[in-house]
gemmi code that builds the backbone of each chain (N, CA, C; Angstrom):
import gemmi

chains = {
    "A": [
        ("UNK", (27.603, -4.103, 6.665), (26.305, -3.935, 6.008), (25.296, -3.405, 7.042)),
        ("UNK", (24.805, -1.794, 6.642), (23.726, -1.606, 8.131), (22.994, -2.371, 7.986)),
        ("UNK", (22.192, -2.555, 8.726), (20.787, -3.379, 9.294), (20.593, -2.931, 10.636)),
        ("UNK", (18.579, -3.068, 10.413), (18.091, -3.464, 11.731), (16.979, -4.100, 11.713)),
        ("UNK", (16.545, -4.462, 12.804), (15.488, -5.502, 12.677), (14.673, -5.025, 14.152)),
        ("UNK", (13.494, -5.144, 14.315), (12.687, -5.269, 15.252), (11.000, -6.207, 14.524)),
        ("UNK", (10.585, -6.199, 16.037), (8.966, -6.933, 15.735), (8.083, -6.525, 16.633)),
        ("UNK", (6.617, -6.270, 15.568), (5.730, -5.690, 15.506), (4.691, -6.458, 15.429)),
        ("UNK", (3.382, -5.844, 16.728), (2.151, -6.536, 17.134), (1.668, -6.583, 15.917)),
        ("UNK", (0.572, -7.996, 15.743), (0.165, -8.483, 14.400), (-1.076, -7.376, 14.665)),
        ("UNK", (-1.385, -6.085, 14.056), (-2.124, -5.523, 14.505), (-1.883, -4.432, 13.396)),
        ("UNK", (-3.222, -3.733, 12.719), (-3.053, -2.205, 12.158), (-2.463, -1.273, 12.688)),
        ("UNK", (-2.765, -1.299, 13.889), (-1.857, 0.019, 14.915), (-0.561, 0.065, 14.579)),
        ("UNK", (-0.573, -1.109, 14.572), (1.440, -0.880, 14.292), (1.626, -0.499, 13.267)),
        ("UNK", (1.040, -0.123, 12.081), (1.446, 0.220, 10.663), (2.119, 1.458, 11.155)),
        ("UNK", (1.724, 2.520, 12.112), (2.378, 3.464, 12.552), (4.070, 4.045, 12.530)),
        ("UNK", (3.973, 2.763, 13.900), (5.190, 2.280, 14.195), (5.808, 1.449, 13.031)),
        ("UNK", (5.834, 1.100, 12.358), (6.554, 0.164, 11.264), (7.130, 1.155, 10.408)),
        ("UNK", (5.953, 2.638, 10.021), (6.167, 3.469, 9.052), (7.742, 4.250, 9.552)),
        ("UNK", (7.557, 4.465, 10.810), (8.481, 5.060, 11.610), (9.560, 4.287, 11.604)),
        ("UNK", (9.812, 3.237, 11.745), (10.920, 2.369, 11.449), (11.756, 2.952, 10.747)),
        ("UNK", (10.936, 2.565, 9.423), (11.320, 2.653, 8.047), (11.933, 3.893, 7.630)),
        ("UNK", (11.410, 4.702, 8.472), (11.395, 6.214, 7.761), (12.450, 6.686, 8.652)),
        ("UNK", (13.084, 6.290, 10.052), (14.259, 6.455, 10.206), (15.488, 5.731, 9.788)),
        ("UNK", (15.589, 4.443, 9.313), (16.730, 3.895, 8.431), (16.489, 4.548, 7.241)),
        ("UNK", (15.742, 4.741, 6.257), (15.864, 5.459, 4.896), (16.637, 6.583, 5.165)),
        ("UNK", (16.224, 7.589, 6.334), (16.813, 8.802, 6.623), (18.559, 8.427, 6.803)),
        ("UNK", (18.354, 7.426, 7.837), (19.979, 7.505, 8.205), (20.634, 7.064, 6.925)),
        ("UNK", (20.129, 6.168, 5.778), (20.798, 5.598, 5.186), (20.975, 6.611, 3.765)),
        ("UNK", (20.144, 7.704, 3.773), (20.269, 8.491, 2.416), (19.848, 7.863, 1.623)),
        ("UNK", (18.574, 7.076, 1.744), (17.606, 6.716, 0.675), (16.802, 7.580, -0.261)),
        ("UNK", (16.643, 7.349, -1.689), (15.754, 8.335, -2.064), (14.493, 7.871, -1.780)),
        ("UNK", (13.660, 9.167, -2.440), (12.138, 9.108, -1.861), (11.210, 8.011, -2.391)),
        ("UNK", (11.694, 7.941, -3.982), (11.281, 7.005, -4.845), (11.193, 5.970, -3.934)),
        ("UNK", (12.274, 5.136, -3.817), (12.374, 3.247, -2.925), (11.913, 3.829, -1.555)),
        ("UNK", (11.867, 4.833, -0.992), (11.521, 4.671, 0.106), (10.018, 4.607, 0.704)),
        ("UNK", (9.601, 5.154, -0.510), (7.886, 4.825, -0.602), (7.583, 3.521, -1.212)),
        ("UNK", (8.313, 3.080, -1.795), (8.096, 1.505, -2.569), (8.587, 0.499, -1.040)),
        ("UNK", (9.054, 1.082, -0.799), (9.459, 0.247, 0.819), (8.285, 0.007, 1.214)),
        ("UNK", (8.196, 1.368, 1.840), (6.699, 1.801, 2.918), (5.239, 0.953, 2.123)),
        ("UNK", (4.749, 0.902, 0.958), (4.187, 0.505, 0.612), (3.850, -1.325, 0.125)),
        ("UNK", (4.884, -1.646, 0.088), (5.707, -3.456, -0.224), (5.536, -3.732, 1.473)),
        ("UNK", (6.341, -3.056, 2.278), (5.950, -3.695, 4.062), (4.604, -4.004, 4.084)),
        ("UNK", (3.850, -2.794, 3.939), (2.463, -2.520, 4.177), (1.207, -3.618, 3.862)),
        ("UNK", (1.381, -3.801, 2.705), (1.002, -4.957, 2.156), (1.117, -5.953, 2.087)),
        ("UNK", (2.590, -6.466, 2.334), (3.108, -7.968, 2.966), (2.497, -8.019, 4.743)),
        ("UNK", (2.930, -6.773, 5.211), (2.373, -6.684, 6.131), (0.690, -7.095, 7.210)),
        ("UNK", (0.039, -6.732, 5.934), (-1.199, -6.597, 6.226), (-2.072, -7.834, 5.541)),
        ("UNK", (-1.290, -8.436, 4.585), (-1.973, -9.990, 4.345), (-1.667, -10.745, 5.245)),
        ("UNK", (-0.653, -11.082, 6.524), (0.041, -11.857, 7.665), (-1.236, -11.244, 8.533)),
        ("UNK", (-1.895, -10.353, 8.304), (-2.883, -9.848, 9.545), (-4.323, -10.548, 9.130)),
        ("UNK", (-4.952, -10.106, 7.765), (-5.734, -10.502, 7.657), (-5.309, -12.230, 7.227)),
        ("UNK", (-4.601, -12.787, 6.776), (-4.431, -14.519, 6.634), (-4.091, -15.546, 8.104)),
        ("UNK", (-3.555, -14.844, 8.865), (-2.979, -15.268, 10.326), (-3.112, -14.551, 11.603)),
        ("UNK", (-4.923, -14.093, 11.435), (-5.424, -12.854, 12.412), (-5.299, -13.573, 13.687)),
        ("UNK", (-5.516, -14.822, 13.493), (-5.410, -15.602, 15.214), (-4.644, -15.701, 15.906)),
        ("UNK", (-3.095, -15.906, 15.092), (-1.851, -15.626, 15.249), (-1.710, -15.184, 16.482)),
        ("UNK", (-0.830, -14.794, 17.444), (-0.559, -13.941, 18.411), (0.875, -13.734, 18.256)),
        ("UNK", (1.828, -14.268, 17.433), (3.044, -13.951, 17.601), (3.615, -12.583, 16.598)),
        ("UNK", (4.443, -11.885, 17.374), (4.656, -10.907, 16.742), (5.405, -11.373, 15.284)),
        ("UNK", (5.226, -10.092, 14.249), (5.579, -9.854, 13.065), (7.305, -9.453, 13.005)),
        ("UNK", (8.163, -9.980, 12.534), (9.505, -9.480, 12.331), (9.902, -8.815, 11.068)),
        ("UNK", (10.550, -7.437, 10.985), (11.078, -7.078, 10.467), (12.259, -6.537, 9.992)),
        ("UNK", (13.098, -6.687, 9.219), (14.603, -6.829, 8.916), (14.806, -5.703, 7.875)),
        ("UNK", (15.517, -4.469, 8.355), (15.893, -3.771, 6.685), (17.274, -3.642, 6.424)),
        ("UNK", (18.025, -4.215, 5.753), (19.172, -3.936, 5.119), (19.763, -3.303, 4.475)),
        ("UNK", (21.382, -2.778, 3.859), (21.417, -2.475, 3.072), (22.913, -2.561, 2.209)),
        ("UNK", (22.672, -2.915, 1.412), (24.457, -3.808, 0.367), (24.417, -2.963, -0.781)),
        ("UNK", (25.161, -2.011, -0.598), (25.923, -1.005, -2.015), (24.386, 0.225, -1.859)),
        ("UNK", (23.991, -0.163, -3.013), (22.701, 0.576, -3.004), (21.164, -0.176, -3.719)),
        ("UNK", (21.668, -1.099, -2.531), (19.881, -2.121, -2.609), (19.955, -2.259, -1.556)),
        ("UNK", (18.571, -2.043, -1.304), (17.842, -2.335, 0.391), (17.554, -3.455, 0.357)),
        ("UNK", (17.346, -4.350, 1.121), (17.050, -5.437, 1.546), (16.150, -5.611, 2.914)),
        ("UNK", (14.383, -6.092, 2.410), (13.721, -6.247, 3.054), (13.172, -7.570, 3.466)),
        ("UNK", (13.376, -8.004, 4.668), (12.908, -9.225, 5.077), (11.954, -9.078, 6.208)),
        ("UNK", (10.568, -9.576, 5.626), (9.528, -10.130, 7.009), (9.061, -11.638, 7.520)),
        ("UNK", (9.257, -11.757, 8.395), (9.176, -13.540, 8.796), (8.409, -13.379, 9.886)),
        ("UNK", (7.232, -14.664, 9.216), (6.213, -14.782, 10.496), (6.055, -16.120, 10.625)),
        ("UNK", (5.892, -16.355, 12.160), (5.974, -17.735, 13.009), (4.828, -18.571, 12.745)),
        ("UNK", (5.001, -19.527, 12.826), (3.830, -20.918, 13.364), (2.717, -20.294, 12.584)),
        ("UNK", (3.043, -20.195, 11.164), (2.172, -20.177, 10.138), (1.581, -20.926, 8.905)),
        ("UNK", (0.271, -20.800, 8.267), (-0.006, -21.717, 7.211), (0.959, -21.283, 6.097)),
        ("UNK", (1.634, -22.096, 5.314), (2.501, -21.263, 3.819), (1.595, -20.171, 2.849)),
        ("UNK", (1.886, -19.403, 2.472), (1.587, -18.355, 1.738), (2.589, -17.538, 0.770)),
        ("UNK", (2.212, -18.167, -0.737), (3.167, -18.027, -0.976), (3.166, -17.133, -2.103)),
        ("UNK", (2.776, -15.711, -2.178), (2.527, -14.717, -2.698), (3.335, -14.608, -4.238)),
        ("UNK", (4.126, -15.369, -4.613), (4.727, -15.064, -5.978), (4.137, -16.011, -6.867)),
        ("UNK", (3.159, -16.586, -6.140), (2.515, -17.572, -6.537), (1.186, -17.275, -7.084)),
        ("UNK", (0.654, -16.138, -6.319), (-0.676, -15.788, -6.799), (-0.955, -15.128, -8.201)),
        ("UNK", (-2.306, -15.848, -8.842), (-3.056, -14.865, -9.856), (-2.425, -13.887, -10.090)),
        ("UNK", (-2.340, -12.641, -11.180), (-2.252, -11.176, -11.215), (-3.953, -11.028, -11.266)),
        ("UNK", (-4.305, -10.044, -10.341), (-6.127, -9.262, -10.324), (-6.152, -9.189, -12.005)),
        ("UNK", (-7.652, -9.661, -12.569), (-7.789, -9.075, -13.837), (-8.025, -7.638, -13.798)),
        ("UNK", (-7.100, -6.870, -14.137), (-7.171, -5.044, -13.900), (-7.627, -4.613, -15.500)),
        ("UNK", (-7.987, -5.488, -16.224), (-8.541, -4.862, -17.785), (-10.344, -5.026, -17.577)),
        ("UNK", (-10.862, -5.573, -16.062), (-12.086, -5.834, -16.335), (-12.667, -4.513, -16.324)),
        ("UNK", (-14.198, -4.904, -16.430), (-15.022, -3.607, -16.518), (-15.296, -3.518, -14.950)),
        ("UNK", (-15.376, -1.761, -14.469), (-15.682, -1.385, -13.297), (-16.407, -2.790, -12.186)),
        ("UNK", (-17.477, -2.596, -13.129), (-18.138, -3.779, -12.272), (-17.610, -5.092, -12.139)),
        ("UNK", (-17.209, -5.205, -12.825), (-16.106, -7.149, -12.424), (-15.005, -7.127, -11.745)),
        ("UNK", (-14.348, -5.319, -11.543), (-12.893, -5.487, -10.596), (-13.195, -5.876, -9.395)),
        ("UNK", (-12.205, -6.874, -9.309), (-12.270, -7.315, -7.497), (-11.259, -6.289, -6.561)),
        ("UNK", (-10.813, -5.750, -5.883), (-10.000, -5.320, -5.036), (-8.450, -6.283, -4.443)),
        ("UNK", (-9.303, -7.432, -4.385), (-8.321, -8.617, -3.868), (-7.505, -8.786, -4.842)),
        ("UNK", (-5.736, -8.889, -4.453), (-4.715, -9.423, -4.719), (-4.374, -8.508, -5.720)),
        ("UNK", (-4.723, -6.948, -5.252), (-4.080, -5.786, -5.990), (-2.318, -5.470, -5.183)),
        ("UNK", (-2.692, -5.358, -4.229), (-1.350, -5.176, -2.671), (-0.405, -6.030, -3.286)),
        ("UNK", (-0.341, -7.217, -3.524), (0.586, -8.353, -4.151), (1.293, -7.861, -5.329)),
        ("UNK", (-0.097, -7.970, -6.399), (0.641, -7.177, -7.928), (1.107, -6.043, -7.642)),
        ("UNK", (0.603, -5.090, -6.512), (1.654, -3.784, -7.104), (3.078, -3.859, -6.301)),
        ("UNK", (3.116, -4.898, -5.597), (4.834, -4.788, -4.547), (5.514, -6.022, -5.676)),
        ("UNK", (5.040, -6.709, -6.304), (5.482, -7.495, -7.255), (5.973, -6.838, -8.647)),
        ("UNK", (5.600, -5.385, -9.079), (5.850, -4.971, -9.924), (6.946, -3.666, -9.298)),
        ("UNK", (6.836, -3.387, -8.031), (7.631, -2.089, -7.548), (8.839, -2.417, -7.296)),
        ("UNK", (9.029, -3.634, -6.638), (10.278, -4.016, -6.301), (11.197, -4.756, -7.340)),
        ("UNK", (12.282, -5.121, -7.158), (13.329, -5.683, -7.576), (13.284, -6.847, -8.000)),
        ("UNK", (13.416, -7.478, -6.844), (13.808, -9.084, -6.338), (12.274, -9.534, -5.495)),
        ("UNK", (11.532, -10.411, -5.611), (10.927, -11.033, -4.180), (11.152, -12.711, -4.220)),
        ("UNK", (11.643, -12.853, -3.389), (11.482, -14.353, -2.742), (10.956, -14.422, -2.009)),
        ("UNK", (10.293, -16.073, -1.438), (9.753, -16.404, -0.580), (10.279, -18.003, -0.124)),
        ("UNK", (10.006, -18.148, 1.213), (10.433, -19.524, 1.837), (10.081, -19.928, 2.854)),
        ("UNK", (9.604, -21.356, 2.864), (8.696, -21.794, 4.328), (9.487, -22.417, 4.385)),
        ("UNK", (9.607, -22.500, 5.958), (10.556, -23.385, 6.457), (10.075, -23.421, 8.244)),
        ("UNK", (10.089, -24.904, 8.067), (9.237, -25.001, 10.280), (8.468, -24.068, 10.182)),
        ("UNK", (7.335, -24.138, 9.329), (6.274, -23.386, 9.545), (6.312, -21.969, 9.867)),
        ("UNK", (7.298, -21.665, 9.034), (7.646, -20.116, 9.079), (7.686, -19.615, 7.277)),
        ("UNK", (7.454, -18.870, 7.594), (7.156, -17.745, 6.123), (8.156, -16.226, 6.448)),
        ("UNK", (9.284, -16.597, 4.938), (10.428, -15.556, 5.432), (10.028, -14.972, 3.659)),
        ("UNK", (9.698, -13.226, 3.642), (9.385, -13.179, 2.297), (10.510, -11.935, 2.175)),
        ("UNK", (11.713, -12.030, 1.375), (12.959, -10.977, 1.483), (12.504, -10.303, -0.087)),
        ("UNK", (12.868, -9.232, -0.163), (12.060, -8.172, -0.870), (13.311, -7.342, -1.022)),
        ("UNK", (14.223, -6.961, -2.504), (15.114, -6.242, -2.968), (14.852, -5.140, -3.764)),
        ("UNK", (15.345, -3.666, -3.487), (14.978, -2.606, -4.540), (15.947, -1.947, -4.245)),
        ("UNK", (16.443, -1.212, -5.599), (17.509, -0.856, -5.733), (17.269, 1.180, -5.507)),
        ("UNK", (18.213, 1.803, -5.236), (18.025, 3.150, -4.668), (19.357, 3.773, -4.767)),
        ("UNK", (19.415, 5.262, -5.172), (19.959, 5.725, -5.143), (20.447, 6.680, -4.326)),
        ("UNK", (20.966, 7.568, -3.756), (21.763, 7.759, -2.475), (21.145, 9.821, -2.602)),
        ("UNK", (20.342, 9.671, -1.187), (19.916, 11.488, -1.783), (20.741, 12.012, -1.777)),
        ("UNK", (21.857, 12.409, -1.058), (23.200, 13.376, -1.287), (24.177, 12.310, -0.335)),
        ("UNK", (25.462, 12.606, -1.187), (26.783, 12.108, -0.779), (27.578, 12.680, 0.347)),
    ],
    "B": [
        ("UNK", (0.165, 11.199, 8.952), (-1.307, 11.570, 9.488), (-1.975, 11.998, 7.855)),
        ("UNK", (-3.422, 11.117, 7.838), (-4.245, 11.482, 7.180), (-5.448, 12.114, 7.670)),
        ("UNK", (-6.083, 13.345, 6.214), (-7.109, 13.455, 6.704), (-8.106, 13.180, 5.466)),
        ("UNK", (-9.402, 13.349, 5.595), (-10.474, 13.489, 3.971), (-11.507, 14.564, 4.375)),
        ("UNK", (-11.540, 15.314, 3.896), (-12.500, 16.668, 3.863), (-13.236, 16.623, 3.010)),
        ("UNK", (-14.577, 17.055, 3.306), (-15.277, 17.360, 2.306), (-15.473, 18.978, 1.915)),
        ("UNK", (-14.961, 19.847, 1.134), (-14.927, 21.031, 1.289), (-16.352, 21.325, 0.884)),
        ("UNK", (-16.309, 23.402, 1.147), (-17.772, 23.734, 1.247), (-18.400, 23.618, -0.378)),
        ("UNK", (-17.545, 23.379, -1.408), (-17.970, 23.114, -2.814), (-18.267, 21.973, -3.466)),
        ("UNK", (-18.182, 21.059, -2.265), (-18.191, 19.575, -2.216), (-17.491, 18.508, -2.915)),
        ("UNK", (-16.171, 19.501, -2.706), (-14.715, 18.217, -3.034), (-14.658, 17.492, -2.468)),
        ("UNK", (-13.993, 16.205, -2.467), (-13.192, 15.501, -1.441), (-11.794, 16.043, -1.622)),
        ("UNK", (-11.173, 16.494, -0.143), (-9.520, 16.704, -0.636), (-9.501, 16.108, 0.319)),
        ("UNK", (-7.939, 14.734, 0.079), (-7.219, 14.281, 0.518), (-5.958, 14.838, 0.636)),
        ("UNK", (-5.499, 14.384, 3.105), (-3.834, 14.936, 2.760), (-3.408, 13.964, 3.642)),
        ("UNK", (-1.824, 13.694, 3.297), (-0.936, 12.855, 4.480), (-1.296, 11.386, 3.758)),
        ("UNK", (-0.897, 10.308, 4.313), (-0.482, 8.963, 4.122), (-2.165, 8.297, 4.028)),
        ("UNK", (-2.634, 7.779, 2.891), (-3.786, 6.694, 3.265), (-3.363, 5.661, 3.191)),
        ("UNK", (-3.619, 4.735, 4.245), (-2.626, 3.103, 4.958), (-4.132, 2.918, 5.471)),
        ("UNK", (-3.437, 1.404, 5.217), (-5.053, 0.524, 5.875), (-5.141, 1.000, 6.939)),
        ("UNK", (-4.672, 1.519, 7.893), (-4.973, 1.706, 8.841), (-6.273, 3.070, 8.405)),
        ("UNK", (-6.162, 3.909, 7.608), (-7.561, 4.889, 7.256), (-8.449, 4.355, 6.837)),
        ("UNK", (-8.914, 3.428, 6.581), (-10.122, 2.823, 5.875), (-11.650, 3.452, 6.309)),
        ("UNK", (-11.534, 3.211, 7.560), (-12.514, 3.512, 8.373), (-13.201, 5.265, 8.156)),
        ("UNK", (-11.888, 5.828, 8.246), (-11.981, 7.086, 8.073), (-12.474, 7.916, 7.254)),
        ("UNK", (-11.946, 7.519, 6.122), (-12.470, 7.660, 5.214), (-13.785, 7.565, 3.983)),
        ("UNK", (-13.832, 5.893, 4.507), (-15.275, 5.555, 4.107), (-16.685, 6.421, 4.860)),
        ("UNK", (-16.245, 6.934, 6.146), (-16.988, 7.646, 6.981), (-17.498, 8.785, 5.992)),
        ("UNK", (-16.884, 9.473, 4.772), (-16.785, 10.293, 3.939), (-17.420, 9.966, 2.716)),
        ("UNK", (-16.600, 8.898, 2.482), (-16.919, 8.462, 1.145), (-18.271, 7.728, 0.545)),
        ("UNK", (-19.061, 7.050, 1.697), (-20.162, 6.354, 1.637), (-20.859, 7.530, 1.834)),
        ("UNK", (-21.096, 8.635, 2.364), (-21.727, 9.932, 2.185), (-22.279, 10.241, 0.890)),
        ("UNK", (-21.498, 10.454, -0.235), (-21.456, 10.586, -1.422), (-22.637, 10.375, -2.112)),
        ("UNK", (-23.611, 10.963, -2.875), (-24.398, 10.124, -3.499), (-24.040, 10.775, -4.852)),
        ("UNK", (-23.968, 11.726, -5.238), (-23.489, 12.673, -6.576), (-22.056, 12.681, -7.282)),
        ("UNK", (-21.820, 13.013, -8.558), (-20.846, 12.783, -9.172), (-19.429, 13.893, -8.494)),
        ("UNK", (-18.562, 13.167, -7.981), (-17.521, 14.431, -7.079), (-16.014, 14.292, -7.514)),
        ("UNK", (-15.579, 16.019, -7.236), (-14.157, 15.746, -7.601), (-13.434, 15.640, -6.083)),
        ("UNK", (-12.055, 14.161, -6.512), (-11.059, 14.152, -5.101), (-9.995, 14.598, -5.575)),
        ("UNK", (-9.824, 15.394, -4.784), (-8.372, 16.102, -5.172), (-7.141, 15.607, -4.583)),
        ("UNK", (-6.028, 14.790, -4.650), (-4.850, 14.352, -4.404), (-3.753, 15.299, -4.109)),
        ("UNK", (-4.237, 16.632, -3.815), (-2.939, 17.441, -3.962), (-1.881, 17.343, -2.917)),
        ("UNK", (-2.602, 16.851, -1.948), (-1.721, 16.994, -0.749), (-1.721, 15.485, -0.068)),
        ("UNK", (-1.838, 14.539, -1.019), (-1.707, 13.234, -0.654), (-0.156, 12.541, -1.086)),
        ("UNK", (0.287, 11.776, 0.098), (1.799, 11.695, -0.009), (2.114, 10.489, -0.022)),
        ("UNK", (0.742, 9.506, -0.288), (0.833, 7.657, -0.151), (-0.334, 6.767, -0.133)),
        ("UNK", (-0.664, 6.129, -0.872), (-1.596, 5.405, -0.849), (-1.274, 3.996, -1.057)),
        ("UNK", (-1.865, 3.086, -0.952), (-1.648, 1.666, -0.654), (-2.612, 0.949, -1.500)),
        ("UNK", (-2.839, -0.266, -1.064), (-3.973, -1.259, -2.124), (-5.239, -0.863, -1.138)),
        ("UNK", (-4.921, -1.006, 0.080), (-6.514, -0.626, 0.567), (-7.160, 0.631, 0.261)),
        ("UNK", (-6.162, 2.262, 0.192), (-6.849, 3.038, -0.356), (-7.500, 3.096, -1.416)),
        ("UNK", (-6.664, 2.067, -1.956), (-7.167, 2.480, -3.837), (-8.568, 1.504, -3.634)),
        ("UNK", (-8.763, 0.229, -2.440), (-9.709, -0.591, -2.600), (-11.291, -0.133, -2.351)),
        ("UNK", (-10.809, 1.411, -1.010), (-11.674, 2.543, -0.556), (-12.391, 2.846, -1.946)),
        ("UNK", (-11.536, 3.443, -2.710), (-12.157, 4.880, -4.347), (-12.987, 3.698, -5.168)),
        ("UNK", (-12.188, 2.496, -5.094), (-12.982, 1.794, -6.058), (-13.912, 1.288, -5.947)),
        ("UNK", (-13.842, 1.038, -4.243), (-15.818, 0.623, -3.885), (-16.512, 1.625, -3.684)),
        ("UNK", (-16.136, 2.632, -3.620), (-17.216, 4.345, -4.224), (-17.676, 4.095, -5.269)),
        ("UNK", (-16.574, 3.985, -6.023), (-17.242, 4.006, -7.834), (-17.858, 3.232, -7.971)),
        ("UNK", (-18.041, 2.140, -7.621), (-18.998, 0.972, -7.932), (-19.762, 1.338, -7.616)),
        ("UNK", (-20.039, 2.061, -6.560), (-21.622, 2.188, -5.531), (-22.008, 3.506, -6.590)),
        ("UNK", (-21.447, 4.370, -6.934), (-21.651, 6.105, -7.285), (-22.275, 5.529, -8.753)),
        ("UNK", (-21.339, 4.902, -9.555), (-21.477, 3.771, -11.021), (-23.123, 3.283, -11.434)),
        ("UNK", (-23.330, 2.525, -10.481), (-24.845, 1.971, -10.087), (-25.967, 2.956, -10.350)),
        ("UNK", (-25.314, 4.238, -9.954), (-26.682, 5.754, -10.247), (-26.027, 6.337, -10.984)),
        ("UNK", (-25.520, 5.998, -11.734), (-24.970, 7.036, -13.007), (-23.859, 8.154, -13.067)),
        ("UNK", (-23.313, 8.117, -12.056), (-22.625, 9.165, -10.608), (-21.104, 8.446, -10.969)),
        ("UNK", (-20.257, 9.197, -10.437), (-18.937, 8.805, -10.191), (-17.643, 9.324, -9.802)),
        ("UNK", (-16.664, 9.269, -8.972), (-15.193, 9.794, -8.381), (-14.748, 10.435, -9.516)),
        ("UNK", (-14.846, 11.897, -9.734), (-13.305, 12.035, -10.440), (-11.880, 12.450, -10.195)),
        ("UNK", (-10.949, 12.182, -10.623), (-9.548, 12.334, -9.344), (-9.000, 13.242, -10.250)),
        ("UNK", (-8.602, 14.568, -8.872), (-7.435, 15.594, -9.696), (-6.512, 15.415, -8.848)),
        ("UNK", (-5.419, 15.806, -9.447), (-3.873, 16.563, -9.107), (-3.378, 15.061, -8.515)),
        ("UNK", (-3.277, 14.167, -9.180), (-2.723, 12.655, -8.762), (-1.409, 13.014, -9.645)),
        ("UNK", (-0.281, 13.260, -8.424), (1.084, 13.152, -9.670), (2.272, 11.862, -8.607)),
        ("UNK", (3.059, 12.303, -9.453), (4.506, 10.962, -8.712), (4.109, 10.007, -8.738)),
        ("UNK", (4.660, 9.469, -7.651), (4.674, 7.962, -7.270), (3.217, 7.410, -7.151)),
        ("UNK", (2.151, 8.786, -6.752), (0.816, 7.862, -6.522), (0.366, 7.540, -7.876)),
        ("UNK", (0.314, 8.531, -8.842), (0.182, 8.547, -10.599), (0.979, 6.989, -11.066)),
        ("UNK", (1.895, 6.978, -10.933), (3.028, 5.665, -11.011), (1.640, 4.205, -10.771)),
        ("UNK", (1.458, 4.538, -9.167), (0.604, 3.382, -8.683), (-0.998, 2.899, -9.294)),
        ("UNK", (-1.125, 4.347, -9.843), (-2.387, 3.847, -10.802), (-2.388, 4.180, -11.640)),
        ("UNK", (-1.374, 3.989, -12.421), (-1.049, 3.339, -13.621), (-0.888, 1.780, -13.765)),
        ("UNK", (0.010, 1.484, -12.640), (0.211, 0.019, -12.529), (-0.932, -0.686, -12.287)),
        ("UNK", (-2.145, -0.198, -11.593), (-3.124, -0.938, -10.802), (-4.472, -0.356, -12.394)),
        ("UNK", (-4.260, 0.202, -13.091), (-4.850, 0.097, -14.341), (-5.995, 1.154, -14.020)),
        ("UNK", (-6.277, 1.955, -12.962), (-6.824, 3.128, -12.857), (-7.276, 3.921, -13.530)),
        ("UNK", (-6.662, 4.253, -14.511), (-7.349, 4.933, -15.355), (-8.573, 4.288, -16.406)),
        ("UNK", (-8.804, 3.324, -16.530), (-10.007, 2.138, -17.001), (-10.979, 2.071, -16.366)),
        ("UNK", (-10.993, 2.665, -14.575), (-11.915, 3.052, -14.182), (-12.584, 4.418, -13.535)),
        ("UNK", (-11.341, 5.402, -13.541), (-11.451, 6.801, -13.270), (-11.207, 7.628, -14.383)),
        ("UNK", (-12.097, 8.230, -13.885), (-10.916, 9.822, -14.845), (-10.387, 10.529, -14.290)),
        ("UNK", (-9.395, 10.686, -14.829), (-8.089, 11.349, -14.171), (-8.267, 12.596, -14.833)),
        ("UNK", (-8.372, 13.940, -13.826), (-7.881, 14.882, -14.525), (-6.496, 15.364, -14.838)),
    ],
}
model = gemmi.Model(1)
for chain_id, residues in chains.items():
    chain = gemmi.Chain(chain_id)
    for i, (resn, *xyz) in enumerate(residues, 1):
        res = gemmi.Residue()
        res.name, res.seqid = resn, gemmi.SeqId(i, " ")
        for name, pos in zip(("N", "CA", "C"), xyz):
            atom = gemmi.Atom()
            atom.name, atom.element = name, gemmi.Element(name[0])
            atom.pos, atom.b_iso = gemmi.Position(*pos), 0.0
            res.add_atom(atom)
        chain.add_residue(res)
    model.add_chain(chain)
structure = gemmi.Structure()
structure.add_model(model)
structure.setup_entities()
């Protein structure tokens, strides 16, 4: 099963580097473009609530991408953290009027509706959130 | 790499990836704005919850004076994303 995994400063800068990750396993793996932007976008956002919820944090961000038949398998786990447990949250009211939309807890609903599978699990104060979408293969 | 232009007819065209990491950038642009403007998506290849969180605190502010974002050439996956995020309830899409 390929995989790889590295970890990334709790920091925006790294969205860079993360994108780059990503965008060389999709390549090696003959991902289509479709999941591979639902990737890039599901990291991003799991990503970036661990920044703004655990900005004090100093320990780096881990990331895991997999892949079994033709589902990717995304796992991010972050250390010596409060639980957060994103399948848990509200959906944003998105039927309000201009003026009543909030912005907050849009990132959630849309990687909650793009992907597959999401789980989540605390364990020793760790937050492991594995993230499944299924993809089809750009050429054979 | 993103960029946001304001062209000499006073579009906004967007190109390349908007990731939280553009926020800054962009708003540099977008808080400019005081008149009703078209953004053009043609050459935009990704947007996220913070971009979309960028357009929608325009419109609120543009909304307030009677003013407002209108978005062209939004197709694929970004079209996909605001649909899901209910976008069109607060833009018009050309």
């Amino acid at each position: 099963m390929p995989s790889v995994q590295k970890q990334f400063k709790r920091h925006l800068d790294s969205l860079v580097k993360v994108f780059d990750f990503i965008g060389q396993f999709v390549t090696r793996e003959n991902i289509d473009d479709d999941a591979a932007g639902v990737v890039c976008l599901a990291v991003e956002e799991l990503f970036t609530n661990m920044i703004k919820y655990e900005g004090a944090n100093s320990n780096d961000i881990s990331l895991e991408l997999r892949v079994d038949g033709e589902v990717i398998i995304v796992q991010l786990v972050d250390h010596d953290v409060e639980p957060f447990d994103m399948t848990k949250r509200p959906d944003p009211d998105l039927g309000a009027s201009l003026k009543d939309r909030k912005p907050g807890g849009l990132g959630i609903f849309l990687t909650q509706k793009l992907v597959d599978d999401v789980r989540y699990q605390y364990l020793d104060r760790t937050s492991i959130i594995t993230l499944k979408k299924n993809f089809r293969r750009k050429y054979v | 790499m993103f960029d946001i232009k304001l062209s000499e007819s006073g579009e906004v065209v967007l190109s390349g990836r908007f990731d939280a990491a553009q926020v800054e950038k962009a708003k540099a642009v977008l808080d400019r704005l005081t008149v009703t403007t078209s953004v053009d998506f043609k050459d935009l290849i990704y947007v996220s919850s913070a971009g979309l969180g960028v357009l929608m605190a325009t419109q609120k502010r543009l909304s307030e004076k009677g003013q407002k974002l209108k978005l062209k050439n939004v197709t694929g996956h970004i079209r996909d994303i605001f649909r899901i995020a209910r976008f069109d309830l607060i833009f018009e899409i050309e």
